[in-house]
C-alpha positions as CSV (number, residue, x, y, z in Angstrom):
1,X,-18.0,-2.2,-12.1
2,X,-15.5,-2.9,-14.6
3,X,-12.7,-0.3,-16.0
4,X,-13.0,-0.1,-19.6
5,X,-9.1,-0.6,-20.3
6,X,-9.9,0.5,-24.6
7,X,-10.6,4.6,-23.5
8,X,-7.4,6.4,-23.2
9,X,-6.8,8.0,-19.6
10,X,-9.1,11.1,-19.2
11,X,-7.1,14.6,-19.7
12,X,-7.7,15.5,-15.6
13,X,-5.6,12.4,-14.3
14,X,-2.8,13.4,-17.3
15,X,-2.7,16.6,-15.3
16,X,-3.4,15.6,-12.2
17,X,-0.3,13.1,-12.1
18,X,2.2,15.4,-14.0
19,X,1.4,17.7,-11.1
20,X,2.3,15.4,-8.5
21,X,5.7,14.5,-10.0
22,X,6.8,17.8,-10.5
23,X,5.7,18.2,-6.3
24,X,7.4,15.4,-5.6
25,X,10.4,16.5,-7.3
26,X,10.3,20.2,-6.5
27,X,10.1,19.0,-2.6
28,X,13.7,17.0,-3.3
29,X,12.1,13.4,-2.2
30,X,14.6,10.5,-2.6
31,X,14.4,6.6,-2.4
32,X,16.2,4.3,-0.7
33,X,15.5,0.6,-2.1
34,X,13.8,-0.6,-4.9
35,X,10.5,-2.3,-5.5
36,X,10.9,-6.1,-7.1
37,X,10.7,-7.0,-10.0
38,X,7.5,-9.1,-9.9
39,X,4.0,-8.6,-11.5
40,X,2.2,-8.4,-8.5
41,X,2.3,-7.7,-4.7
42,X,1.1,-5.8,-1.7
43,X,2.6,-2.2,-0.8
44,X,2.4,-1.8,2.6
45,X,3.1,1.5,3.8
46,X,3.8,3.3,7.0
47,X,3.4,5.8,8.9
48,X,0.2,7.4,7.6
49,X,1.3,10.9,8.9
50,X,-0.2,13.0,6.0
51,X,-2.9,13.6,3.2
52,X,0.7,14.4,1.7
53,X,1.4,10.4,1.5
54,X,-0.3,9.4,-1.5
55,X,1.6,12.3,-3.3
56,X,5.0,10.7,-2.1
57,X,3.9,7.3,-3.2
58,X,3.2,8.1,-6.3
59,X,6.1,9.9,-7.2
60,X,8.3,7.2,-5.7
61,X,6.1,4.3,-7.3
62,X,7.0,6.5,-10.6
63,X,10.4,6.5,-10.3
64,X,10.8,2.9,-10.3
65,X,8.5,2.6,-13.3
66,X,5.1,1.0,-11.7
67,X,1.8,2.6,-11.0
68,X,0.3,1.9,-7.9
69,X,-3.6,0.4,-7.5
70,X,-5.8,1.6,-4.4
71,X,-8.6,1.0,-3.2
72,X,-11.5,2.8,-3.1
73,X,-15.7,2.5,-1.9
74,X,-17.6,1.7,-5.0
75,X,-19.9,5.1,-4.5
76,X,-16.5,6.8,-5.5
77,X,-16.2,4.9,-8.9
78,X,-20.0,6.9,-10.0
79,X,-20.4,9.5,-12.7
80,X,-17.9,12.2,-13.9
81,X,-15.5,10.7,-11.4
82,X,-15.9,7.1,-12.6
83,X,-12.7,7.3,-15.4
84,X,-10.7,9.5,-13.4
85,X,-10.5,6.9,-10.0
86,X,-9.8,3.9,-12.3
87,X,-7.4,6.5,-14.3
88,X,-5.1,6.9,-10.9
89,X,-5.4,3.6,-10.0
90,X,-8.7,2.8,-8.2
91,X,-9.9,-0.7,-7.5
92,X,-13.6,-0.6,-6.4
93,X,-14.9,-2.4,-3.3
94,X,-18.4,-2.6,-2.6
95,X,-18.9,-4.0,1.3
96,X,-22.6,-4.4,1.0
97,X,-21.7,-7.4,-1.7
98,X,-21.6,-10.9,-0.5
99,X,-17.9,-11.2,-1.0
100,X,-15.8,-9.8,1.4
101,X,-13.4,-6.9,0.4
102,X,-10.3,-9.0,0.9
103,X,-12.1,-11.8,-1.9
104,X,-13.0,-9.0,-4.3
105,X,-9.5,-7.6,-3.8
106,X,-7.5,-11.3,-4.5
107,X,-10.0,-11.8,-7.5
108,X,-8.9,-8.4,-9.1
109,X,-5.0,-9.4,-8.8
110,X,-6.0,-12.8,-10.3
111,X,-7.7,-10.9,-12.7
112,X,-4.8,-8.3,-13.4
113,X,-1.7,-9.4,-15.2
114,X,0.3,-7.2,-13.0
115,X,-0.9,-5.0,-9.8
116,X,1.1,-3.1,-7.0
117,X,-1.7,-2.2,-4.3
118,X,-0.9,0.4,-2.1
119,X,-2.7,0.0,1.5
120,X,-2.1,2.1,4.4
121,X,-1.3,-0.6,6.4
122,X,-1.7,1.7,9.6
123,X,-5.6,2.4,8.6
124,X,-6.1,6.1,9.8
125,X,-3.6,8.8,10.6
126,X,-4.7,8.3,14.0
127,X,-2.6,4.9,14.9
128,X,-0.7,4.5,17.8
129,X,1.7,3.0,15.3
130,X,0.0,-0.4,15.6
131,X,-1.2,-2.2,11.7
132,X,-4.3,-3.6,10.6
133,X,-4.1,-7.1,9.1
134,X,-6.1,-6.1,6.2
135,X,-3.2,-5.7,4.0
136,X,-1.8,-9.2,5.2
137,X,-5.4,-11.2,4.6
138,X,-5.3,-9.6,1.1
139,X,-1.3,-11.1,0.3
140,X,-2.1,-14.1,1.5
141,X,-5.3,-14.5,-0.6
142,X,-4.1,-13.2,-3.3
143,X,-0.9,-15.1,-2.9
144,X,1.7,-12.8,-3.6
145,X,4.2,-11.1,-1.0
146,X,4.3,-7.6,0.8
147,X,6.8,-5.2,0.3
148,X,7.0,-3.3,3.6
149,X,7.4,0.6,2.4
150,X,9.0,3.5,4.9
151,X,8.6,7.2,5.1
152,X,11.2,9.5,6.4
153,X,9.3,13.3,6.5
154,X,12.2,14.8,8.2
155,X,14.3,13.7,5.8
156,X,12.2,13.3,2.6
157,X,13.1,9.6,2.4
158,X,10.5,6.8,1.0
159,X,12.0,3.6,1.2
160,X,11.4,-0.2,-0.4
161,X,12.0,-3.1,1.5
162,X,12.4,-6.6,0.0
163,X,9.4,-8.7,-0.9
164,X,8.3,-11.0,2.1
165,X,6.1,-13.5,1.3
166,X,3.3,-14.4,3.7
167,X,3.8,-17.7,5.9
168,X,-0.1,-17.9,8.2
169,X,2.0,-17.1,10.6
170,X,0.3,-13.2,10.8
171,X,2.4,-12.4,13.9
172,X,5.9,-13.8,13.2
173,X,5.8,-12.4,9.5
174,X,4.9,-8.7,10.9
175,X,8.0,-9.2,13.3
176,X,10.2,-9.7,10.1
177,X,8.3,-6.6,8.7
178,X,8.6,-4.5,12.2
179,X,12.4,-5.6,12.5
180,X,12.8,-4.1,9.0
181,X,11.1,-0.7,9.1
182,X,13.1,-0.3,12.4
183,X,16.3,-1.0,10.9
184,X,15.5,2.1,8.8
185,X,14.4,4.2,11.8
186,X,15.3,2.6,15.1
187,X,14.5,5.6,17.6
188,X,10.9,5.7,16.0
189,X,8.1,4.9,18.1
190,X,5.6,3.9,15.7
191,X,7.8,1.3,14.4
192,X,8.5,0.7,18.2
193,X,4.8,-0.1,18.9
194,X,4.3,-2.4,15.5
195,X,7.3,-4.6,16.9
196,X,5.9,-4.4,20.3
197,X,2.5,-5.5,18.4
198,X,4.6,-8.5,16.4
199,X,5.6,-9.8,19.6
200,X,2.9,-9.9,21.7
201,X,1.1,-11.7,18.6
202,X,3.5,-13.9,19.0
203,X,3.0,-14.5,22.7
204,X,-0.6,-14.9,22.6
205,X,-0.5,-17.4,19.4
206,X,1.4,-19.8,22.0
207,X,-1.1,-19.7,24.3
208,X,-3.9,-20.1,21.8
């Protein structure tokens, strides 16, 4: 299902996203680090605390001058809501198609003269804190780098970190990704558990 990119954005995600930036303003949110300046690349974002995150994303993603992508199930991209999910970003995935999400995913950034996926590299707001590699398969097929992303609720903070490119290596490049969100929020355990997760990777690939 292909997004018609001749329409002009439908009135209801005008609204809808001068909404969330004056939220995202009125709640005093503020960044710390930028996103790079590249065409394309993973977002990968923890923790995934809140229905509150996407709000916060976009209003930081905004303030840097990009609009995010996301993915959605294909059954969401139907009817009246068809323009309005590829309007705030939407990529469609259909799992019941031959290719795999992470191959319909890489073909829509080769596709795409410029993307900034957003993935909630946690999967659920349920996590211990440990990630999914979904967001790591999709880099690395896609061939372009993850930017690691941090949220402080306490202190309305949503950080950037820099752009780390993907090396095979799934364990050793979420340590460099771990070690960073900690050195945002060392005395948080979720970021405690994903280095914990990095490292024992780690371990077990040497005894692969």
């Amino acid at each position: 299902m292909a997004e018609d990119h001749t329409r002009k954005p439908t009135l209801l995600s005008r609204l809808v996203r001068r909404i969330i930036m004056a939220i995202y303003r009125w709640k005093g949110w503020k960044l710390d680090g930028h996103l790079p300046d590249l065409d394309k690349f993973v977002i990968a974002g923890a923790p995934h605390s809140s229905n509150w995150d996407f709000v916060f994303f976009i209003g930081a993603t905004a303030e840097e001058g990009v609009e995010p992508s996301f993915m959605g199930k294909h059954t969401l991209f139907k009817g009246i809501m068809r323009n309005f999910m590829f309007d705030m970003g939407g990529i469609s995935v259909d799992r019941t198609k031959r290719a795999n999400v992470t191959q319909q995913v890489a073909a829509e950034f080769e596709r795409r003269e410029k993307l900034a996926l957003v993935i909630a590299a946690e999967g659920t707001r349920s996590s211990n804190g440990e990630w999914k590699s979904g967001f790591y398969h999709i880099a690395q097929a896609a061939q372009v780098p993850v930017v690691p992303a941090w949220v402080c609720n306490a202190r309305r903070v949503l950080g950037f970190g820099p752009p780390i490119y993907t090396t095979g290596n799934y364990g050793e490049d979420l340590l460099k990704i771990a070690q960073f969100m900690r050195s945002k929020l060392p005395d948080y355990e979720r970021y405690k558990v994903l280095e914990a997760q990095a490292l024992r990777l780690i371990e077990e690939a040497k005894h692969a």
